[in-house]
C-alpha positions as CSV (number, residue, x, y, z in Angstrom):
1,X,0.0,0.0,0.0
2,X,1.7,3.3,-1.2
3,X,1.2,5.7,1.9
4,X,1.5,8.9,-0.5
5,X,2.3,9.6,-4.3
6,X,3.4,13.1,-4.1
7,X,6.0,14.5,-1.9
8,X,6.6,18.5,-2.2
9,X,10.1,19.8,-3.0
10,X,10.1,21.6,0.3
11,X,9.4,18.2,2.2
12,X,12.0,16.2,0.3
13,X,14.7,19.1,0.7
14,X,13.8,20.1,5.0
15,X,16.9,19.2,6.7
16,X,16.6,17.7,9.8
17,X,13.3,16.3,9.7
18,X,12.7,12.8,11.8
19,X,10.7,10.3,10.3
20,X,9.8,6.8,11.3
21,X,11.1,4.2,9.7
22,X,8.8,2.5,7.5
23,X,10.9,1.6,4.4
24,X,12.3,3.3,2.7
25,X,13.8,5.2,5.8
26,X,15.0,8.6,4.7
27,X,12.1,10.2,3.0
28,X,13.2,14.2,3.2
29,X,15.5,13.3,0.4
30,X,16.6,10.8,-2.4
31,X,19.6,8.8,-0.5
32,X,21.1,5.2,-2.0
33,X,24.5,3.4,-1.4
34,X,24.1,3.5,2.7
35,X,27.3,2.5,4.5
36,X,26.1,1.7,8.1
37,X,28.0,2.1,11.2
38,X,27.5,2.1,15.2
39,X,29.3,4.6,17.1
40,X,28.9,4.4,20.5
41,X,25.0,3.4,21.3
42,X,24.0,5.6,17.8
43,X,23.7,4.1,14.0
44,X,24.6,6.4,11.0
45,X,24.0,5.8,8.0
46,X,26.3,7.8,4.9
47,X,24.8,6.8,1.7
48,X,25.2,9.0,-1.9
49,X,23.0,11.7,-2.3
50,X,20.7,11.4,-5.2
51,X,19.2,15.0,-6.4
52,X,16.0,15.7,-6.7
53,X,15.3,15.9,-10.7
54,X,18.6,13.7,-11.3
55,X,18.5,11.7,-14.7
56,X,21.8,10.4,-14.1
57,X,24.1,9.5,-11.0
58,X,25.5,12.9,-10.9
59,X,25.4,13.3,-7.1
60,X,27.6,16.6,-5.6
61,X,27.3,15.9,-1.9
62,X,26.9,14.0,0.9
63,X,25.0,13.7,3.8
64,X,24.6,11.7,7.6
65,X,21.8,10.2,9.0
66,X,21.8,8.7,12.1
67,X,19.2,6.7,15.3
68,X,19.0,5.1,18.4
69,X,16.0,3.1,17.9
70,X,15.7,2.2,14.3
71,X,12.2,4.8,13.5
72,X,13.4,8.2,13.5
73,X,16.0,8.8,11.1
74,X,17.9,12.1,11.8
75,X,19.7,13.8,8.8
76,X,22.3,16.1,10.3
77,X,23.0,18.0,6.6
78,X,25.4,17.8,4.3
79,X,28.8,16.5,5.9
80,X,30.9,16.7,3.0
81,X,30.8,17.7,-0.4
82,X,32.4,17.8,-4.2
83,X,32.9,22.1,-3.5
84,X,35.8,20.7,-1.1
85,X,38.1,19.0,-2.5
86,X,40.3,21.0,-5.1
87,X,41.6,17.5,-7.2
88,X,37.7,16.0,-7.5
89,X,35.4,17.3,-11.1
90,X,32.7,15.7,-10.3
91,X,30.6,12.2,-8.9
92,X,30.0,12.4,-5.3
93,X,29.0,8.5,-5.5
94,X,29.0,5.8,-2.6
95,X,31.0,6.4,0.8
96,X,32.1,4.8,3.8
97,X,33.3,6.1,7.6
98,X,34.8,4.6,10.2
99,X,36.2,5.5,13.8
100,X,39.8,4.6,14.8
101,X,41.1,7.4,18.1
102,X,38.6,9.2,18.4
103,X,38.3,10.5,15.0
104,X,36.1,9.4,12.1
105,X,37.6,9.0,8.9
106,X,34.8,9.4,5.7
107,X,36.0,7.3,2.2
108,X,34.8,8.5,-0.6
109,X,35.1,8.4,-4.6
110,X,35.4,10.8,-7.1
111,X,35.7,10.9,-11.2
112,X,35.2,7.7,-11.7
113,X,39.0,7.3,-11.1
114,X,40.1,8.1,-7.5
115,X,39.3,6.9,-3.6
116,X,39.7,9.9,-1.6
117,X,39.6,9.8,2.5
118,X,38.3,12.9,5.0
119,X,38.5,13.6,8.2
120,X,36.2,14.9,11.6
121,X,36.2,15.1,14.7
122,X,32.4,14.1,15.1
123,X,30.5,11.0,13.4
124,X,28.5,13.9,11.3
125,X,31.2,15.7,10.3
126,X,31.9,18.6,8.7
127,X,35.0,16.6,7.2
128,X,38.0,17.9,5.6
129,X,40.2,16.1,3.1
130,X,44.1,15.8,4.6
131,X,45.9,15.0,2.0
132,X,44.8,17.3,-0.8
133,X,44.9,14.3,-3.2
134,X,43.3,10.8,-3.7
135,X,44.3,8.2,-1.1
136,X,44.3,5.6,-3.9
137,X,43.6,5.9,-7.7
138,X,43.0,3.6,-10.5
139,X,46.7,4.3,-11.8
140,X,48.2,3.5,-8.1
141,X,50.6,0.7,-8.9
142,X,48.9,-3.0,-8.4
143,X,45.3,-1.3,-9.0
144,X,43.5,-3.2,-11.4
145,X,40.5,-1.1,-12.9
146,X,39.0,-2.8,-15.9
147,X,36.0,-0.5,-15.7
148,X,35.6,2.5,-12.6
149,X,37.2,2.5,-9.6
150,X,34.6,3.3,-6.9
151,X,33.0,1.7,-3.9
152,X,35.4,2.0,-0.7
153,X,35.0,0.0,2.1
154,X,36.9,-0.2,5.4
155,X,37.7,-2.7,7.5
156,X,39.4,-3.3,11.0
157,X,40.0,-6.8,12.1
158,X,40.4,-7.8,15.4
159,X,43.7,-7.1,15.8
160,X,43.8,-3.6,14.8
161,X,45.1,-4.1,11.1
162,X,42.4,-1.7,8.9
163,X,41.5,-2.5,5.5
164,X,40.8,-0.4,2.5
165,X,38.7,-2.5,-0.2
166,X,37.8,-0.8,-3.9
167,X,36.8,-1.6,-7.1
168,X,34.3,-2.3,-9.5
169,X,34.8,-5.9,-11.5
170,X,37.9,-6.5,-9.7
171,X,38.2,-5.9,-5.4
172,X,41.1,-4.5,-4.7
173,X,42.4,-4.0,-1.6
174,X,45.1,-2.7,0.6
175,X,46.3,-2.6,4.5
176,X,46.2,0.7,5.7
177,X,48.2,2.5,8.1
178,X,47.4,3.5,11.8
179,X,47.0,7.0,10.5
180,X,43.8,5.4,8.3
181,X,45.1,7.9,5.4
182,X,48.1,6.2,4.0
183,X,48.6,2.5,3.5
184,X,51.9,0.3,3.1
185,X,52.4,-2.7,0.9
186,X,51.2,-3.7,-2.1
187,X,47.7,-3.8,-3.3
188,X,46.2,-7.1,-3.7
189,X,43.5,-8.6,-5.6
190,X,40.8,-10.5,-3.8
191,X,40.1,-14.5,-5.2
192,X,36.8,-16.1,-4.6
193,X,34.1,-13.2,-5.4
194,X,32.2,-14.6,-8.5
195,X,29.5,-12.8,-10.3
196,X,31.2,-9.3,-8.7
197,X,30.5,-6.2,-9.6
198,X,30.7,-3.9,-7.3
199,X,29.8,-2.6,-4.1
200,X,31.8,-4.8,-1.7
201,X,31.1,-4.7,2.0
202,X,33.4,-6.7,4.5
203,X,32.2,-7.9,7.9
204,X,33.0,-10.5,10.2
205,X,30.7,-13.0,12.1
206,X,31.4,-16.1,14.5
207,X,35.1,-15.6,13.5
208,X,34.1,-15.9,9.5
209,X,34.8,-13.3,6.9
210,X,32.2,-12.3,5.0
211,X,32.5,-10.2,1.5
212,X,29.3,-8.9,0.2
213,X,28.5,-7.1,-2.7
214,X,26.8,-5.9,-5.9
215,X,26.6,-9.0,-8.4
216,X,24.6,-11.3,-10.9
217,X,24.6,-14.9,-10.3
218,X,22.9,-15.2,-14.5
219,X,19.8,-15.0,-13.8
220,X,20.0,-10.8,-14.7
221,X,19.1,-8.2,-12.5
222,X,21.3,-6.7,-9.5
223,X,21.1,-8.7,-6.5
224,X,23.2,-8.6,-3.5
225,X,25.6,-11.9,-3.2
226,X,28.0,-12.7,-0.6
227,X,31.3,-15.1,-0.2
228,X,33.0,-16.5,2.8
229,X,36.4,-16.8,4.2
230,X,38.9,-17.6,6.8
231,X,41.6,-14.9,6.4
232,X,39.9,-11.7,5.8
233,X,42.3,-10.8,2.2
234,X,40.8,-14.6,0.9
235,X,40.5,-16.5,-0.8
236,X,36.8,-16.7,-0.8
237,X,34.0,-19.2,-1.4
238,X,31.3,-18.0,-3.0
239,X,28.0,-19.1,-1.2
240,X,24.7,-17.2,-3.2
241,X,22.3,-14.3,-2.7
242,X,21.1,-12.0,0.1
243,X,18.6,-10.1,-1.9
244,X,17.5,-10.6,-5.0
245,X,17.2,-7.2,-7.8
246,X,14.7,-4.2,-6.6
247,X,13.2,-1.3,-8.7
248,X,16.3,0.9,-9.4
249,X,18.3,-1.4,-11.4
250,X,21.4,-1.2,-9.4
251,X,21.9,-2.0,-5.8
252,X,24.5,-1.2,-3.2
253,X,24.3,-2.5,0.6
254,X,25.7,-2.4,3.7
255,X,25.8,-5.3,7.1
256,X,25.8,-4.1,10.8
257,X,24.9,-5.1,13.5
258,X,23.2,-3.3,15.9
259,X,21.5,-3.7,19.5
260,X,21.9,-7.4,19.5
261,X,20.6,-7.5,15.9
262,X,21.8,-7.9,11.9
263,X,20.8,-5.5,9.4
264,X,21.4,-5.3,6.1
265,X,20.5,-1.9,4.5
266,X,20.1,-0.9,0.5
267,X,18.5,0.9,-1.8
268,X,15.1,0.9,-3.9
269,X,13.5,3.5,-6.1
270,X,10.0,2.8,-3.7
271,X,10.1,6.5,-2.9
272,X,10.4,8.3,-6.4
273,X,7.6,5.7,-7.6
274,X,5.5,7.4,-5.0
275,X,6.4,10.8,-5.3
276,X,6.5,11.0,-9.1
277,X,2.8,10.6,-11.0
278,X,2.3,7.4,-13.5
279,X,1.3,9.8,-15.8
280,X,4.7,12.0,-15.5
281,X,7.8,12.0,-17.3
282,X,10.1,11.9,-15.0
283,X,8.6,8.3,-14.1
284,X,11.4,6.7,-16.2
285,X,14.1,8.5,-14.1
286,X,13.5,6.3,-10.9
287,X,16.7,4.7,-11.0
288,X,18.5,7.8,-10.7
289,X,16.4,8.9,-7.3
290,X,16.5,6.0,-5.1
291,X,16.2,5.6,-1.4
292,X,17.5,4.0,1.6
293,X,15.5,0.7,3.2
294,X,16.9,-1.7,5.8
295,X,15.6,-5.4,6.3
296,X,16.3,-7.6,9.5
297,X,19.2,-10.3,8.1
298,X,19.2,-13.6,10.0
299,X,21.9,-16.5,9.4
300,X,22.2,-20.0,9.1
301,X,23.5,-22.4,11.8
302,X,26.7,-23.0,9.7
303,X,27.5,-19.6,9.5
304,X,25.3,-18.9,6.0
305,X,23.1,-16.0,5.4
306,X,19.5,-16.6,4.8
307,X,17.9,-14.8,1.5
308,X,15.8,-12.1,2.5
309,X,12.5,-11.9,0.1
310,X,11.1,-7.8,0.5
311,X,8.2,-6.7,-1.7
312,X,9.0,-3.2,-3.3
313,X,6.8,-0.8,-5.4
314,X,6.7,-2.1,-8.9
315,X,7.3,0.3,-11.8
């Protein structure tokens, strides 16, 4: 049941507005590519920023949602955007953050070419970029790059080492340094992750590596699959689907967990189908104006995720 078809521009673009959650989550704005992390007791979520009248993935900026209780989604502005960073054109696409000392340090991808890292001193930012140049780039030596080089993930195993993963067609990856803005060694090339695209997530569970992502198993369509390891740099297994292809075409996800419970969050176009009229012509733009939604993820006794079947709005 579609609880509205038409959302003002003023709703969609009032900052700070609280909804609750009843997928998809964030409804004062188009959102997609959600990176979820706890800090403390609080979830955030930084996902890409999807523009109101966009007819491509031209996003500028991003912003940082956050809760404490799963329904009320807070969206704390824009934390970071394409205006600040002097080497970046354009392509504000699909981030990550993490915490390491007190600061949080805010991955994100530019041109198509480069992996860029910020920094704050607050979850929300604002952030500002340290280095004044990409962290990593698609002509870093050992990158390989077939297609763009987007997507950044971060990592930190148990034993402190953190992990920088990348790459679209091929994961790439590399150990970074305790400053979280250089890294050391060379870059190496993940086995095990068939049907990849892109999009890859890393977490860890009951002492198992997990390496999720963006993929198609042949069956068409964009559906969230996952692999399994021992060591967290592979070589992976491949093991099947999470979630199966949605309205906007692509997908891009995120795992957490969070007060005793796994969530895996992604993105639909659910909300531009309601906002936009059948009759309009912007109706064939949905996949460009997507929006974040979360599901409960639940696993298997040996260590295997179980599918997750969601209804979404149908085109």
């Amino acid at each position: 049941m579609k609880i509205f078809k038409i959302v003002s521009v003023i709703q969609i673009l009032f900052v700070g507005y609280i909804g609750l959650a009843q997928n998809p989550i964030i409804k004062t704005a188009y959102s997609a590519d959600p990176s979820a992390r706890v800090f403390k007791n609080t979830l955030y979520i930084y996902p890409s920023h999807d523009r109101d009248n966009a007819k491509w993935w031209d996003m500028e900026d991003w912003h940082v949602y956050s809760t404490t209780d799963m329904e009320k989604f807070t969206d704390h502005g824009v934390a970071f955007s394409l205006k600040e960073i002097p080497w970046a054109t354009k392509y504000a696409w699909a981030p990550d953050c993490i915490e390491r000392n007190g600061k949080y340090y805010f991955y994100f991808p530019t041109d198509q070419d480069h992996i860029g890292v910020a920094v704050s001193d607050k979850p929300y930012g604002p952030f500002k970029d340290p280095l004044g140049k990409p962290l990593l780039s698609r002509t870093s030596k050992g990158v390989v790059a077939n297609r763009d080089f987007i997507d950044p993930n971060v990592f930190i195993d148990d034993d402190g080492q953190a992990y920088l993963f990348a790459g679209q067609l091929a994961v790439n990856a590399v150990k970074l340094n305790k400053d979280m803005i250089s890294y050391s060694g060379d870059v190496k090339i993940i086995e095990g992750t068939d049907h990849f695209f892109e999009a890859v997530w890393v977490h860890k569970y009951n002492g198992k590596y997990y390496m999720s992502y963006s993929g198609k198993d042949g069956d068409g369509g964009d559906k969230i699959l996952y692999a399994m390891a021992d060591n967290v740099l592979g070589p992976y297994t491949y093991k099947g689907e999470i979630l199966g292809p949605v309205n906007s075409g692509t997908n891009h996800h995120s795992i957490v967990k969070y007060k005793g419970k796994w969530y895996l969050f992604y993105h639909t176009a659910d909300l531009a189908l309601q906002n936009i009229p059948e009759t309009s012509e912007d109706r064939k733009y949905v996949q460009w104006r997507r929006s974040v939604c979360f599901q409960e993820l639940h696993y298997n006794k040996d260590g295997t995720i179980q599918t997750i079947k969601t209804a979404v709005v149908k085109e």
